[in-house]
N, C-alpha and C positions, 0 to 999 in steps of 0.2 A: 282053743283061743277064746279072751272075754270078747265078744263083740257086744257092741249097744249097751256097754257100764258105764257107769259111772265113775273113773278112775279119778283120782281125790291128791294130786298132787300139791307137795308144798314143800320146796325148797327154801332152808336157809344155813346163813352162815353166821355163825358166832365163834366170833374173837375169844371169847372167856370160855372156862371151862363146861365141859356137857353136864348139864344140871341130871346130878342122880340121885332117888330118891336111897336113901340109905333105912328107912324102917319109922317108926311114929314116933319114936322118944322126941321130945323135945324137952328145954330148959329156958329157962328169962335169963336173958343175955346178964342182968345186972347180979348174978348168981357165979357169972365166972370172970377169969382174969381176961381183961379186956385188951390185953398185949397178946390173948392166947386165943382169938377168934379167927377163923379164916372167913374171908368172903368170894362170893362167886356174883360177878355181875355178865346179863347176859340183854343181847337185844333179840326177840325173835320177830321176825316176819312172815305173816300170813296173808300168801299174794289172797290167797280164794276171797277171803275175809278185806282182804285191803286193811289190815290193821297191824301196827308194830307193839308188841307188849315188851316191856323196860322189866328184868328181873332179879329180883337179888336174894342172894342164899347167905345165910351166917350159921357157920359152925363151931365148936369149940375144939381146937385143940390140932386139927387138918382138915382135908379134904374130904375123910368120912369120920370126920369127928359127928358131936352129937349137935342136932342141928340145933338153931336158936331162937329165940322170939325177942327182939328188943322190947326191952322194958327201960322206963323212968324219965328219963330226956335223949335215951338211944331215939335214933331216925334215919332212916335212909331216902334220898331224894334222887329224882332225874332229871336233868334239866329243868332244876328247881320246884320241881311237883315234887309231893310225897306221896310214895309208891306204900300202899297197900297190904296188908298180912292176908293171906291165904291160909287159913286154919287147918285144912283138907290135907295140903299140900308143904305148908310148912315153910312159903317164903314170902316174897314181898313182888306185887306185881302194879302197874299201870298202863291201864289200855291209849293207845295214840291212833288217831285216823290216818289212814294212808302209810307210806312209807316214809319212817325214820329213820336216816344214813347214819346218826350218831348221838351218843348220848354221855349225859356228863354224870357219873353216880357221885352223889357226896352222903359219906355215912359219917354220924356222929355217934361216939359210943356213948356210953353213960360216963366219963369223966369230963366230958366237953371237947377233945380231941375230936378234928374231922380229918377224913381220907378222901382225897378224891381219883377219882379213876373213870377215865376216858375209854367207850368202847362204839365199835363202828361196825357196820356192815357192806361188805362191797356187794353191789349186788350180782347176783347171776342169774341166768334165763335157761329154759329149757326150750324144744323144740316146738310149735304151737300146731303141729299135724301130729301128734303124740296122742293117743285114744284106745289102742288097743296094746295090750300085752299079754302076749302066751304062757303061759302057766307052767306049760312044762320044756321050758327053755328057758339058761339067762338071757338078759339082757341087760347093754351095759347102755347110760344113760351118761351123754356127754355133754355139758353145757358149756354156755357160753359165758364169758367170761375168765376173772384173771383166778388163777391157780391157788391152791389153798396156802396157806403161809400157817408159820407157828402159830398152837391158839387156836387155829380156824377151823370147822368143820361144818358139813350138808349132811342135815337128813334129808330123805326122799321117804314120802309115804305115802301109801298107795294101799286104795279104799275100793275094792268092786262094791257089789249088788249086795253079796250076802253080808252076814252078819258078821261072819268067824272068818274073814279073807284080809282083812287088815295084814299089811307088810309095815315094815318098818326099816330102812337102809342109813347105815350111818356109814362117813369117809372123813377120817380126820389127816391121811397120812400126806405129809411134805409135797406139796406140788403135784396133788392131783386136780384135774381137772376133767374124771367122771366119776359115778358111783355102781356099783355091779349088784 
């Protein structure tokens, strides 16, 4: 059993799809057909941190198409901020304090066309006498709140002491309400 660790919980739910890295190629958005870019907008919430980060993915072509960099008069915004390139990482992010239920993305390509797209977080709670977890047994972790809907998915992740003990638990499936 971990007793006296540090366990590193952090539940959230997003409406938009799970942001996956697909490899480092990237391209300037003003390089392809702008009717042929997919986007991924996401809100995450990090209770530890008390912060909501706004994020958005542009790819060309699907959803592991090759990912994008807007260039020229391309932008994408969140509740009227403009959200950030992440070079590392390959998208567009903006830090918020506290808990943000909702967010409005509006991107502009390079023709002048904008999109807007509405994404929300309901929130859920986990148990607060939660502190230990045995290693060698599952466990399944119920929370409270309303049940996952199309869209929606909770990661759970869970941090001991060492270095190399990092977990990672994803649940995206219809009307769950735990994660194992």
């Amino acid at each position: 059993m971990m007793k006296n660790k540090q366990i590193f919980l952090s539940l959230l739910l997003i409406v938009s799809s799970f942001l996956a890295s697909t490899g480092c190629l990237r391209e300037s958005s003003e390089d392809v057909n702008q009717d042929k870019i997919h986007t991924e907008y996401e809100l995450y919430y990090d209770a530890n941190a008390d912060k909501t980060y706004a994020r958005a993915v542009f790819k060309f072509g699907s959803i592991i198409g090759t990912l994008l960099e807007l260039s020229g008069s391309s932008q994408v915004t969140c509740n009227g901020q403009v959200l950030t390139f992440k070079q590392a990482l390959s998208y567009y992010e903006r830090e918020y304090p506290g808990f943000v239920q909702s967010g409005t993305f509006v991107w502009t390509d390079t023709e002048g066309n904008s999109f807007t797209n509405t994404v929300s977080i309901n929130p859920i709670g986990y148990p607060s006498n939660l502190d230990t977890l045995s290693r060698n047994q599952s466990f399944e972790l119920v929370w409270t709140g309303d049940s996952l809907a199309n869209n929606q998915n909770v990661t759970l992740t869970v941090n001991g002491e060492n270095e190399t003990d990092l977990q990672i638990f994803f649940q995206d499936n219809l009307n769950s309400h735990s994660i194992i």
